[in-house]
MMTF fields as JSON, N, C-alpha, C and O atoms, coordinates in Angstrom:
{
  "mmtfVersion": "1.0.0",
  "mmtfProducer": "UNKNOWN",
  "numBonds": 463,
  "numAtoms": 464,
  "numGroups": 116,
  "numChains": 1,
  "numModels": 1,
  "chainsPerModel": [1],
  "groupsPerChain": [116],
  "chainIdList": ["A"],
  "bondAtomList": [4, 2, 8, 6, 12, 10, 16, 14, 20, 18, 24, 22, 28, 26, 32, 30, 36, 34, 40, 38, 44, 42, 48, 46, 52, 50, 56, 54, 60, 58, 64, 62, 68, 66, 72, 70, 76, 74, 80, 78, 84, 82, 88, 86, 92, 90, 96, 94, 100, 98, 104, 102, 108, 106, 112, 110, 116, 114, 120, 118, 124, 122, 128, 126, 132, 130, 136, 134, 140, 138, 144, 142, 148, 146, 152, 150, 156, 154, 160, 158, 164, 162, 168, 166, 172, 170, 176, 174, 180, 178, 184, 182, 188, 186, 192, 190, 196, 194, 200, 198, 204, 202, 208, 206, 212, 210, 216, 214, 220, 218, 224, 222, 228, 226, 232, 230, 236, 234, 240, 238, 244, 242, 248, 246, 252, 250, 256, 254, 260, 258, 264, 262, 268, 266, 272, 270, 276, 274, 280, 278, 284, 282, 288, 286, 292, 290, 296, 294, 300, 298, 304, 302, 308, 306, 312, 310, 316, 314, 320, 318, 324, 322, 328, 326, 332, 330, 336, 334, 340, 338, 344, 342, 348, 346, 352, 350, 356, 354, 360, 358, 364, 362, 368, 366, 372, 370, 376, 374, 380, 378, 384, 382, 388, 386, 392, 390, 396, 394, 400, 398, 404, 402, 408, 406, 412, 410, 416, 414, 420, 418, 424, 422, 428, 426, 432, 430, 436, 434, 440, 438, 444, 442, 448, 446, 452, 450, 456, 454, 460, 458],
  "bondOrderList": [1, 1, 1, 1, 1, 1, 1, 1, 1, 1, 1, 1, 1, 1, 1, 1, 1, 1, 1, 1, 1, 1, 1, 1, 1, 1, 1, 1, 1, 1, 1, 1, 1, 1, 1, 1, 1, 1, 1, 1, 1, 1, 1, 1, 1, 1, 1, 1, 1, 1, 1, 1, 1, 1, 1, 1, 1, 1, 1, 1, 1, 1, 1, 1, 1, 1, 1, 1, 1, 1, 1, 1, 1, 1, 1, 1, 1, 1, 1, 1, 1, 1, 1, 1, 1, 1, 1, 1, 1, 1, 1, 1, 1, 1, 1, 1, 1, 1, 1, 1, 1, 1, 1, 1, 1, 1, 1, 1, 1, 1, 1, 1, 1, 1, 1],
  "groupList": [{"groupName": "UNK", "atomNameList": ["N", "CA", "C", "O"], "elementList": ["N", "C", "C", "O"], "formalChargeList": [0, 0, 0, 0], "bondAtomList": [1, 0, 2, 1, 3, 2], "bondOrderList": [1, 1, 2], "singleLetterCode": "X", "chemCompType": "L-PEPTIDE LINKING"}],
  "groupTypeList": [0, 0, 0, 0, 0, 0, 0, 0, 0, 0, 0, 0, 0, 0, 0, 0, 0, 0, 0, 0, 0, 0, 0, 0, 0, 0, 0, 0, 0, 0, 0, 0, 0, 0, 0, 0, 0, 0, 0, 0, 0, 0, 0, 0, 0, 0, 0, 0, 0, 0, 0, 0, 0, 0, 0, 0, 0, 0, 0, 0, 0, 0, 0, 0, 0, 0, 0, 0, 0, 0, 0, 0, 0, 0, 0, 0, 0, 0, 0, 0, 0, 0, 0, 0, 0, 0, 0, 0, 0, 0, 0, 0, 0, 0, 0, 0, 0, 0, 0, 0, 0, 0, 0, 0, 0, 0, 0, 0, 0, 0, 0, 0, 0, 0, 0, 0],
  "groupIdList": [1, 2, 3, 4, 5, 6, 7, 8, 9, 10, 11, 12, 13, 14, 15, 16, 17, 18, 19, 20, 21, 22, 23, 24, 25, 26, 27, 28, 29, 30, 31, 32, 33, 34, 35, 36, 37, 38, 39, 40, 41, 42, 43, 44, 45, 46, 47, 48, 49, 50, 51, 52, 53, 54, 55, 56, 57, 58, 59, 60, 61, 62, 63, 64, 65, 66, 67, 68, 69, 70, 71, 72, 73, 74, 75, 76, 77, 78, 79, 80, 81, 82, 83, 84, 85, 86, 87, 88, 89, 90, 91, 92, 93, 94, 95, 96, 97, 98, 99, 100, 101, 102, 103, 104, 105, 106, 107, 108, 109, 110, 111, 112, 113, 114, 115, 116],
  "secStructList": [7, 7, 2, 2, 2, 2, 2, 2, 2, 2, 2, 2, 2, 2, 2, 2, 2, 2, 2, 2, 2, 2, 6, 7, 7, 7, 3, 3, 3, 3, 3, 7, 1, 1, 7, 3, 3, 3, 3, 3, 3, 7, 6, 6, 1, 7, 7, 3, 3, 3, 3, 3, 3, 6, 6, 1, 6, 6, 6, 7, 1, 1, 7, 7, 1, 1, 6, 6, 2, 2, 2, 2, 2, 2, 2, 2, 2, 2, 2, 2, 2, 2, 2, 2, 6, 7, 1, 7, 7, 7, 3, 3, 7, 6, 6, 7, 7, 1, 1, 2, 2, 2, 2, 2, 2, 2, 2, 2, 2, 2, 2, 6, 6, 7, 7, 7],
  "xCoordList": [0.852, 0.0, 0.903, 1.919, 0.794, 1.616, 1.022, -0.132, 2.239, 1.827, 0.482, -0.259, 0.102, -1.166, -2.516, -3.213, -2.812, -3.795, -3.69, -4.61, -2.137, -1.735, -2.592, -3.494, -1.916, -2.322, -4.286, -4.876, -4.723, -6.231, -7.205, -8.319, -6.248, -7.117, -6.689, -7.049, -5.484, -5.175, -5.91, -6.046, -6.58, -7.119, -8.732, -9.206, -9.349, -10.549, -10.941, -12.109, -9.821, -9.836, -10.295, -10.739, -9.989, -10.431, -12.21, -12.799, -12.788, -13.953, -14.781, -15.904, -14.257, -14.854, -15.121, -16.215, -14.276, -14.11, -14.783, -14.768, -15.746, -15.951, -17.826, -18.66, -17.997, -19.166, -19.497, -20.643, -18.593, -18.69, -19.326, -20.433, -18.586, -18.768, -20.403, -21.318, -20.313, -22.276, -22.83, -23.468, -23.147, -23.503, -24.758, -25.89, -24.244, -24.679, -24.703, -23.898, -25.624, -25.84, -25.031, -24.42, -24.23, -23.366, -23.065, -22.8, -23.129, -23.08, -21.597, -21.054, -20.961, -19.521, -19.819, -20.829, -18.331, -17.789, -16.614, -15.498, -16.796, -15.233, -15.574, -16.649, -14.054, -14.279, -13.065, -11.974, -13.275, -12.036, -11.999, -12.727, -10.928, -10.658, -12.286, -12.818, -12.946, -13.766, -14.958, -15.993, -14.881, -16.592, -16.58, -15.612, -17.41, -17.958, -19.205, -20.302, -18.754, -19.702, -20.115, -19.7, -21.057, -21.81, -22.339, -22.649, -22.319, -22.86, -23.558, -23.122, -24.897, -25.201, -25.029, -26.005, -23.801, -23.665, -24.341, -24.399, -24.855, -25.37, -24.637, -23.53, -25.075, -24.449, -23.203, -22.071, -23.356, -22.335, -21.115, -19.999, -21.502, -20.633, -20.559, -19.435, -21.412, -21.462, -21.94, -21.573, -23.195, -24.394, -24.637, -24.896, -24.407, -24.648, -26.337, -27.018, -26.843, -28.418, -28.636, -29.358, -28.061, -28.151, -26.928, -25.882, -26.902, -25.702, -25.83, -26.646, -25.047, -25.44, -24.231, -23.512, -23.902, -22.633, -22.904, -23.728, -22.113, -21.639, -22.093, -22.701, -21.965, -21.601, -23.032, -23.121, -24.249, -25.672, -25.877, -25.369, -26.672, -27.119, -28.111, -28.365, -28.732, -28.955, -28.356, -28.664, -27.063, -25.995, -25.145, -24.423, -24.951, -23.901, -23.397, -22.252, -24.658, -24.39, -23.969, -24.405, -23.251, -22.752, -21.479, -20.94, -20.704, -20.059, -20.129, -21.115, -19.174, -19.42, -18.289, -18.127, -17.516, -16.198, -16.628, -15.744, -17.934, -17.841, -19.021, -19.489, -19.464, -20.198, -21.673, -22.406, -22.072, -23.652, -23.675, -24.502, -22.565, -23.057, -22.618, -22.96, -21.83, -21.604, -23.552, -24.061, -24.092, -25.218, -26.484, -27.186, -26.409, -27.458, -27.166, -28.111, -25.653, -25.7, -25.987, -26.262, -25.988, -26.333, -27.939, -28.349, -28.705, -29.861, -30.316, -30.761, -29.909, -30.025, -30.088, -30.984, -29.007, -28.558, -29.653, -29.966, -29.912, -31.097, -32.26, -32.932, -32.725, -34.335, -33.718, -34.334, -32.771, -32.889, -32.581, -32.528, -32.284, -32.142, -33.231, -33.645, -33.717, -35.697, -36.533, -37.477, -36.004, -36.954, -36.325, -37.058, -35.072, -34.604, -35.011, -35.007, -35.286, -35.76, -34.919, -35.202, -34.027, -32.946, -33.304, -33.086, -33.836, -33.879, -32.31, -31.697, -31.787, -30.824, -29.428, -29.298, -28.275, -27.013, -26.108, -26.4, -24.57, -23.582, -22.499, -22.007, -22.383, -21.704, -19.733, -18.916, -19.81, -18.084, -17.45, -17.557, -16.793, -16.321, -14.831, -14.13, -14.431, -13.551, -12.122, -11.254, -11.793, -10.749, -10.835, -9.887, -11.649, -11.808, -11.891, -12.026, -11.818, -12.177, -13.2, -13.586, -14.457, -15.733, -15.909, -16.399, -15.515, -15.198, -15.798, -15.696, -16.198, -16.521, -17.669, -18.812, -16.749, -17.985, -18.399, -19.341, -17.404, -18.453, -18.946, -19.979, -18.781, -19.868, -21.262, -22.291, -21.385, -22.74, -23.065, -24.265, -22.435, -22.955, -23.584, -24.805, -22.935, -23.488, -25.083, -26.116, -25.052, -25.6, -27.036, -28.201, -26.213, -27.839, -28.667, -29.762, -28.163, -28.471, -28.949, -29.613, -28.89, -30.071, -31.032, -32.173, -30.699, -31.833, -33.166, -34.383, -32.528, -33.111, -33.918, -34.853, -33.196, -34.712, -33.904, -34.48, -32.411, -31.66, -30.998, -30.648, -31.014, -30.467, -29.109, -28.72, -28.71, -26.303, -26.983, -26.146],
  "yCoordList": [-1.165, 0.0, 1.235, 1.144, 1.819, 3.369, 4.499, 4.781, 4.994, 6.221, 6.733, 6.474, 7.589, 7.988, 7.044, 7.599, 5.779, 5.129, 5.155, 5.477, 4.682, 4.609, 6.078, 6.074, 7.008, 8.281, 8.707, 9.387, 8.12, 8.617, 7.635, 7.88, 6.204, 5.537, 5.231, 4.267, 6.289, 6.99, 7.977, 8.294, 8.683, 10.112, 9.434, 9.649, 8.447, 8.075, 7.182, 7.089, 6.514, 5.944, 6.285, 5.527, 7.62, 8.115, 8.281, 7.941, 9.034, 9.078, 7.872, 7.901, 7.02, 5.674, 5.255, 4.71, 5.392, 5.171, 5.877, 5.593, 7.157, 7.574, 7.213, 6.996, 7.273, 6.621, 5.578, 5.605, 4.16, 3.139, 3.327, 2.922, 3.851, 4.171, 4.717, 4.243, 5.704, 6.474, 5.139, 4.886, 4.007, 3.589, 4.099, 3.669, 4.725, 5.288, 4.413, 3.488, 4.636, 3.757, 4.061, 4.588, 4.243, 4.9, 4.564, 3.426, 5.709, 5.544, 6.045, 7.14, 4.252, 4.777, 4.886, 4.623, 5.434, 5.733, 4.898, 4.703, 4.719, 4.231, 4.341, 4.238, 4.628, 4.83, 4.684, 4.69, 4.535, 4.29, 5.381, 6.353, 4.936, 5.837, 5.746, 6.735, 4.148, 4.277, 3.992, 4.108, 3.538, 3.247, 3.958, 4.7, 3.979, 4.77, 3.702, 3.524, 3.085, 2.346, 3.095, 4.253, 2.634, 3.578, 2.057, 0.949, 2.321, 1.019, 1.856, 2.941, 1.203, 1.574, 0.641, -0.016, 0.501, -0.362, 0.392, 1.46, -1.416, -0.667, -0.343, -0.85, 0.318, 0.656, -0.372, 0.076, -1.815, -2.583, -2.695, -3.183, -2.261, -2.673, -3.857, -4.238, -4.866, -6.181, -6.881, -7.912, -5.751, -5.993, -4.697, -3.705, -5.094, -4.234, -4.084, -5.024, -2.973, -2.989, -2.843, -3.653, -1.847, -1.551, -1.31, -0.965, -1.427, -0.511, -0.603, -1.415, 0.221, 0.54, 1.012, 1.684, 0.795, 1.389, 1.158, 0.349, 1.967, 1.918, 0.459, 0.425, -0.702, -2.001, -2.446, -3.075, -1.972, -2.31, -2.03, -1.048, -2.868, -3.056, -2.125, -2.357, -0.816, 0.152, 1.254, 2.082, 1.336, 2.206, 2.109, 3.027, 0.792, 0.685, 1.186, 1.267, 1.468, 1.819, 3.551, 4.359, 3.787, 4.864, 5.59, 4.562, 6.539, 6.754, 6.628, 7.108, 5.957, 5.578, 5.542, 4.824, 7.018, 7.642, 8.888, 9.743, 9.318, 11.332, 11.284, 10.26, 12.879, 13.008, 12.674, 12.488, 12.602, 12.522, 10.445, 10.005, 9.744, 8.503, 8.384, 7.385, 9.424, 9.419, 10.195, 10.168, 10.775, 11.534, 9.991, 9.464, 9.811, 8.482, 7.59, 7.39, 6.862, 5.78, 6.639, 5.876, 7.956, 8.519, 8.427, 8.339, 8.439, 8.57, 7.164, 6.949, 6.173, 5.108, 4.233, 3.568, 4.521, 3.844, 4.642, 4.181, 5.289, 6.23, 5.712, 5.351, 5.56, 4.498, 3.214, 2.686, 2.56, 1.117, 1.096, 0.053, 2.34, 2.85, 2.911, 2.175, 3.52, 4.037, 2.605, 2.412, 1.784, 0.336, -0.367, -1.026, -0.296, -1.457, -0.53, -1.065, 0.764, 0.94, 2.327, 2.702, 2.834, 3.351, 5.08, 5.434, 5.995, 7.538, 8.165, 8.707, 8.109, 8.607, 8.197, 7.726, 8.37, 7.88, 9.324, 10.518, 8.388, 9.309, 9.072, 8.004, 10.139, 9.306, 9.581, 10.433, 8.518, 7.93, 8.194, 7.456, 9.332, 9.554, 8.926, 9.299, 7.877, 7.191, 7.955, 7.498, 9.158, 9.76, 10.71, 11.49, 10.803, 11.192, 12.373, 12.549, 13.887, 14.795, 14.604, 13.684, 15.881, 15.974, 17.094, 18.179, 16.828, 17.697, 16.549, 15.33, 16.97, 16.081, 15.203, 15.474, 13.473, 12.552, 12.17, 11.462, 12.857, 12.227, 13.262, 13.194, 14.263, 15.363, 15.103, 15.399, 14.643, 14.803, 13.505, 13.279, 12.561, 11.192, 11.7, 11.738, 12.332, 12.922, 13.541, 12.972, 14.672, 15.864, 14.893, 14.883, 14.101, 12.993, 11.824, 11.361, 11.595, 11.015, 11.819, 11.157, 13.098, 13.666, 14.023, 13.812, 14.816, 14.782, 13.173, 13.219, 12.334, 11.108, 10.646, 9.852, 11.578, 11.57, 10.905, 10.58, 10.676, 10.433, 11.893, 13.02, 11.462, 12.695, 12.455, 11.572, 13.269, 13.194, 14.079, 14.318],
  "zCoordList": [0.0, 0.0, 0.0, 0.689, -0.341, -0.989, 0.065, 0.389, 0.436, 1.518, 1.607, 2.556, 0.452, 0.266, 0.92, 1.769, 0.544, 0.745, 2.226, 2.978, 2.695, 4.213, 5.18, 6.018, 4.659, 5.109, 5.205, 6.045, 4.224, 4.172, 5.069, 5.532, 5.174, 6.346, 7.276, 7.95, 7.607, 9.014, 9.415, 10.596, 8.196, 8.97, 9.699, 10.814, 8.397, 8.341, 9.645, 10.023, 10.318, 11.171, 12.925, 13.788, 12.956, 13.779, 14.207, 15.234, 12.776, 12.289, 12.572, 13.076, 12.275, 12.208, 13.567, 13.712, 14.775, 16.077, 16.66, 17.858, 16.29, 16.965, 16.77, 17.65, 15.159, 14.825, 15.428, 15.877, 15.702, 16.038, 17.724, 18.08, 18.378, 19.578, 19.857, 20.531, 19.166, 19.536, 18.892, 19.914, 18.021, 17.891, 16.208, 15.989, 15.677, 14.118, 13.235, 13.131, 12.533, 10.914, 10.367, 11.297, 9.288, 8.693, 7.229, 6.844, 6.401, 4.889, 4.59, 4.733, 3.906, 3.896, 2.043, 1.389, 1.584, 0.421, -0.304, 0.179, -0.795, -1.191, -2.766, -3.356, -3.305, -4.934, -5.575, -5.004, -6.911, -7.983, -8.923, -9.118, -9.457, -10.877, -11.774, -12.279, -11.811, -12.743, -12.272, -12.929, -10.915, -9.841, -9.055, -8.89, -8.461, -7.021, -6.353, -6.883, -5.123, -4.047, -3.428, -3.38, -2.776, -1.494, -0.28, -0.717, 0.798, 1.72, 2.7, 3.085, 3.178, 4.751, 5.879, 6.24, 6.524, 7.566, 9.185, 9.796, 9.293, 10.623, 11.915, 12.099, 12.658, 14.242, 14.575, 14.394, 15.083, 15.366, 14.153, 14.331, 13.21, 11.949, 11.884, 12.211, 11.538, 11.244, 10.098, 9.535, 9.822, 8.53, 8.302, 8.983, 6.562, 5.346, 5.236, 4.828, 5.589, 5.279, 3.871, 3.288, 3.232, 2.098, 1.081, 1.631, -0.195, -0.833, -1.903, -2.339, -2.781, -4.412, -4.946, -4.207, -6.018, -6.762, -8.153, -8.579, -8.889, -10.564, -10.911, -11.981, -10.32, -10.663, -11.318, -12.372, -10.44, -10.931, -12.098, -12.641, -12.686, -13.6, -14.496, -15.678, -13.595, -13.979, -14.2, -15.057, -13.078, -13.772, -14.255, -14.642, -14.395, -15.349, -16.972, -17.417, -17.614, -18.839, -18.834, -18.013, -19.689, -19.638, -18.919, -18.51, -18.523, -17.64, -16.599, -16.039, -15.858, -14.559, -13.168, -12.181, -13.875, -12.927, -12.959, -12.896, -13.054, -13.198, -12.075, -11.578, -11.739, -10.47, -10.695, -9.723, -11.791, -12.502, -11.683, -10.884, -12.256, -11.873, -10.37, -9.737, -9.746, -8.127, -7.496, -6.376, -8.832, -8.014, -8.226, -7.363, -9.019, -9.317, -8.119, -7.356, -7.764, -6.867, -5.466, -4.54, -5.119, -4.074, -3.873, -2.716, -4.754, -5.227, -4.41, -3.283, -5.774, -5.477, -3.842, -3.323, -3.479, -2.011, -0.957, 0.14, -1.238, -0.126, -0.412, 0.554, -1.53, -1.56, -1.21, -0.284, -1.604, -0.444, 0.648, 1.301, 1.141, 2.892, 3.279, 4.174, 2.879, 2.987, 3.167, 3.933, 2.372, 2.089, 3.253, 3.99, 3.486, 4.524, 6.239, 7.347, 5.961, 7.135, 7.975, 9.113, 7.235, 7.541, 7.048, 5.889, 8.038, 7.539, 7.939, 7.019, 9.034, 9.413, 9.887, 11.017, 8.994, 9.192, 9.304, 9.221, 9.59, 9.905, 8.415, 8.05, 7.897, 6.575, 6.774, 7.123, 6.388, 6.166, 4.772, 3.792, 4.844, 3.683, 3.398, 2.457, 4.385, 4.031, 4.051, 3.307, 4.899, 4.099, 3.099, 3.002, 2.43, 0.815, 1.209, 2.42, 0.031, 0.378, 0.228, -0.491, 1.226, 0.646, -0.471, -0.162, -1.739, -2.933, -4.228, -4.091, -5.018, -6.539, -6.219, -5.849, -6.583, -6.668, -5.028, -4.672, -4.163, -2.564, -2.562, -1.896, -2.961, -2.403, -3.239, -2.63, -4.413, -5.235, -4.735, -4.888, -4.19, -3.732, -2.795, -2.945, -1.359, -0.053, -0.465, -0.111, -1.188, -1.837, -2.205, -1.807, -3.201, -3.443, -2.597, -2.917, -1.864, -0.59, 0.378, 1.175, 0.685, 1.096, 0.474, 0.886, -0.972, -1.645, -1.84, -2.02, -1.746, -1.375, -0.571, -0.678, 0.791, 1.906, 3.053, 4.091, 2.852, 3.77, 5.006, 4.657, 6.08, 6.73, 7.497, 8.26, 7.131, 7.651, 9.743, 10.613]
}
């Protein structure tokens, strides 16, 4: 693992400890050069309630490294939050800045009906 990766889930790590602790739902991030995931893990961090990324079969067609398909899987992951039961999480941006595709992911996930 190369400094960089080292460094961003050093910072993220903290974040995470502290979520874990209050006991929060939490919508993490993680992304590539050419995907973008989204997950809602619950409170214990044990089980995935929900999650959505580039990979589905509805977003898959088309571009699927720019913020339009980071705003769709934001979209997305918030109605199967909604269905599995889930209005309010703490979101995990993994490190990442909150700038580009986590921000229109974040951005669309409330528009969704999810609340940070």
């Amino acid at each position: 693992m190369n400094d960089k990766t080292q460094a961003r889930l050093r910072r993220a790590r903290k974040s995470r400890v502290r979520m874990r602790t209050a006991g929060d739902v939490r919508l993490t991030v993680n992304r590539t050069p050419r995907h973008i995931y989204a997950q809602i893990i619950n409170g214990e961090g044990d089980r995935v309630l929900a999650q959505a990324s580039t990979l589905d079969k509805d977003l898959r067609s088309g571009a699927t490294g720019n913020i339009e398909a980071a705003a769709a899987v934001g979209k997305l992951v918030a109605e199967r939050a909604k269905a599995a039961g889930v209005t309010e999480v703490a979101f995990d941006r993994s490190g990442y800045k909150y700038h580009g595709r986590v921000k229109a992911l974040a951005d669309a996930a409330r528009e969704g009906g999810l609340e940070f």
